[in-house]
C-alpha positions in Angstrom: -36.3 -57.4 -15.3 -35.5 -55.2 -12.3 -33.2 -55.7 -9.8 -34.1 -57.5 -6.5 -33.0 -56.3 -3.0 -33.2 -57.7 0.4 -35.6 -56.3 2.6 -33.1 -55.0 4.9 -30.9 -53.9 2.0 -30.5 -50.2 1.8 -30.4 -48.4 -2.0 -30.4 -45.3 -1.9 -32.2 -43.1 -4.6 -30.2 -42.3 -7.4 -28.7 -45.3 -7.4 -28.3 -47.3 -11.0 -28.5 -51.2 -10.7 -28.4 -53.7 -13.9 -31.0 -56.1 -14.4 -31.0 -59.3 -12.3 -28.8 -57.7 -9.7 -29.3 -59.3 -6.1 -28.7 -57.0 -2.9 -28.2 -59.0 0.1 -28.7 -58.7 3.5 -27.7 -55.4 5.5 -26.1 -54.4 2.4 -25.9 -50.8 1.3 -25.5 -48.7 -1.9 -25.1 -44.9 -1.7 -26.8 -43.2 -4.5 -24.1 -42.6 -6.6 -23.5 -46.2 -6.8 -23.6 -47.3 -11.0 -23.4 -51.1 -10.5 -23.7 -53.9 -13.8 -26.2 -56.9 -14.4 -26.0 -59.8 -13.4 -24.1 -59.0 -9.9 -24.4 -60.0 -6.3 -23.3 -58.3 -3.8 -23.4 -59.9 0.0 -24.4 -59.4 2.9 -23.1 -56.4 4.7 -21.2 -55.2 1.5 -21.1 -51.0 1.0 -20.7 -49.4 -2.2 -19.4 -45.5 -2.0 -21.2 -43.2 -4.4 -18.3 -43.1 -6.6 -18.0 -46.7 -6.9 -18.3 -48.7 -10.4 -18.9 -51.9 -10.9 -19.7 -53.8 -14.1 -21.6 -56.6 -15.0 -21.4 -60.1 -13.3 -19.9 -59.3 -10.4 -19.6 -61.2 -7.2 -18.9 -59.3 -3.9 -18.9 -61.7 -0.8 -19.8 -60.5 2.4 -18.4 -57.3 4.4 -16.8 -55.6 1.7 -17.3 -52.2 1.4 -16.5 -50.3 -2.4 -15.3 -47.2 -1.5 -15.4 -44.2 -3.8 -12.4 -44.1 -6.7 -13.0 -48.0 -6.3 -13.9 -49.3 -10.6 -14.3 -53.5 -10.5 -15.0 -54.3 -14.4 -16.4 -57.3 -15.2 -16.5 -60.8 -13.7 -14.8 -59.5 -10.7 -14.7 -62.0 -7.7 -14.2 -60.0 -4.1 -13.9 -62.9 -1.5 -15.5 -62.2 1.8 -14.0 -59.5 4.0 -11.1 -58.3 1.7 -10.7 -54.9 1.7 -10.2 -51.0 -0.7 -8.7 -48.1 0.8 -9.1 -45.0 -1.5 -6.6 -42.6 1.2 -3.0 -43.4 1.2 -1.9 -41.5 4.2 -5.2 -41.2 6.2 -5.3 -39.1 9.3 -8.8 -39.0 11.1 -8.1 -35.3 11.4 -6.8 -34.4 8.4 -9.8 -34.0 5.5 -8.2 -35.8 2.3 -11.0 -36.4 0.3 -9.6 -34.8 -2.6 -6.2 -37.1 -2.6 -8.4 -40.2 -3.3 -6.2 -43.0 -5.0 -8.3 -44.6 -7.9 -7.9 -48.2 -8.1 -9.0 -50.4 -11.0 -9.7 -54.1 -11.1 -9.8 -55.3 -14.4 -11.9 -57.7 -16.0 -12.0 -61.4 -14.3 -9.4 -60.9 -12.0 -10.2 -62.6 -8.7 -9.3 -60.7 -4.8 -9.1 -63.9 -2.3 -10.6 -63.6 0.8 -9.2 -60.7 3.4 -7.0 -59.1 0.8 -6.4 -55.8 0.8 -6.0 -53.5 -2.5 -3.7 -50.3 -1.5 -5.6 -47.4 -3.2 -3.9 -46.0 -6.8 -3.0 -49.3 -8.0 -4.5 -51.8 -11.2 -5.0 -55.4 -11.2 -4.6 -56.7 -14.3 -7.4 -59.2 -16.3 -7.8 -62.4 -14.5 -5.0 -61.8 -12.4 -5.5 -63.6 -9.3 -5.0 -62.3 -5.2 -4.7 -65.0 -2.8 -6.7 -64.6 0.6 -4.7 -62.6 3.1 -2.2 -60.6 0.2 -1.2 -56.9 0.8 -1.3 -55.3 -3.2 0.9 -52.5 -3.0 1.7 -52.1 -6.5 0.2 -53.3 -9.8 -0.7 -56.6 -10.3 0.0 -57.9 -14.1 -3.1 -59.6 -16.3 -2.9 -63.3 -15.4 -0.5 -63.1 -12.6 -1.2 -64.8 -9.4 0.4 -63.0 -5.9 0.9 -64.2 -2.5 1.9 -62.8 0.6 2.4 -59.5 2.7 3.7 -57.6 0.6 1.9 -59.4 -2.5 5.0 -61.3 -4.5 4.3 -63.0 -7.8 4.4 -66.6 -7.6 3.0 -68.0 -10.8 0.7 -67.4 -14.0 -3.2 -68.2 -14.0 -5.8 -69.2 -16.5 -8.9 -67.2 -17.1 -10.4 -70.8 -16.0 -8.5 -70.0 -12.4 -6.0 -72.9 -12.9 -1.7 -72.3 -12.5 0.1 -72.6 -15.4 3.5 -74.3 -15.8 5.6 -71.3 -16.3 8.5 -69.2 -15.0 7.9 -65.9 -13.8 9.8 -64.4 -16.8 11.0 -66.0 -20.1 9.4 -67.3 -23.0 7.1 -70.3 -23.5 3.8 -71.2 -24.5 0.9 -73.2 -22.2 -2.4 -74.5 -22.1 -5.1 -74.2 -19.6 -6.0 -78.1 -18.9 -9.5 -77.1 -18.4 -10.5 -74.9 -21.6 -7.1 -76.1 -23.5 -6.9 -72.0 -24.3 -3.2 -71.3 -24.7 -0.6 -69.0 -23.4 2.4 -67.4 -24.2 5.0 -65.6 -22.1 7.4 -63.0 -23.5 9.4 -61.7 -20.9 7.3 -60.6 -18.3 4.0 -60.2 -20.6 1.8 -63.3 -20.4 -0.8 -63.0 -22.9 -4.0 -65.4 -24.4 -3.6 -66.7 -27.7 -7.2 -66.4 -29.5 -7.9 -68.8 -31.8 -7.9 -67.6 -35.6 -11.3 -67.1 -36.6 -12.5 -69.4 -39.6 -12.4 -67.2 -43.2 -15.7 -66.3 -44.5 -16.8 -67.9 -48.2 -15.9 -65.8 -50.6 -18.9 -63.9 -52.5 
């Protein structure tokens, strides 16, 4: 299984695209592009030749993956939210070797007209609300509002808030998945659940 492409997609030779990939509309990837499975990416969406992207990834509409950009997997980018990759940019003053890598980790979620300041993480399953301004790194599970982004609360990998303080201890479960949670400080980590013993030989 290939991956499909809209007739008025541009790829670009070179380019490497997982299996069962969809290419929307106006869409283009430069040939540098390594992109997952299983992803979609929107219409009008651009993705730089030093972009990566991992598997099952959903890019909405206008968003353009610049180069130094990594999204791991199960990345949501909600339509029209934006990368930079040039802190200080100056139209003419060349900078393409200050780039800024940023890194979204795996399953966090970018609301809709966010924008990522280049040379910062956002933690797994952390979750940006549409309209934040990330200028600084965004703990796992953490959910920010605002311009600047502020933390305001904890999230589930299910995308649900959890009843907890910004920092402290205490222990919660997701009501969806009942997966449970525990916060040490400032640290908010899963608990997986033990894994049954094997018979003995």
């Amino acid at each position: 299984m290939a991956f499909w492409k809209h007739e008025s997609a541009i790829v670009d030779e070179g380019a490497q695209l997982g299996d069962g990939t969809k290419v929307w509309h106006f869409a283009h990837v430069s040939a540098g592009a390594r992109i997952g499975a299983g992803c979609a990416l929107g219409q009008g969406v651009y993705v730089g030749n030093d972009a990566r992207i991992g598997h099952n990834v959903r890019i909405q509409n206008n968003v353009s993956v610049y180069d130094a950009v990594t999204l791991e997997d199960d990345v949501f980018c909600g339509p029209s939210m934006v990368f930079t990759n040039v802190y200080n940019p100056r139209a003419a003053v060349a900078r393409k070797a200050e780039y800024r890598h940023t890194r979204v980790r795996q399953g966090a979620t970018l609301g809709a007209n966010c924008t990522i300041v280049c040379g910062h993480e956002v933690g797994r399953y952390a979750f940006v609300g549409a309209g934040a301004v990330v200028q600084k790194d965004v703990p796992d599970f953490a959910l920010v509002v605002g311009v600047p982004a502020r933390q305001v609360g904890w999230m589930s990998r299910f995308g649900e808030r959890l009843p907890l303080p910004l920092r402290g201890a205490g222990e919660a479960l997701c009501p969806h998945t009942g997966d449970r949670y525990r916060l040490s400080g400032s640290v908010l980590t899963l608990i997986e659940p033990e894994q049954p013993q094997g018979e003995p030989s």
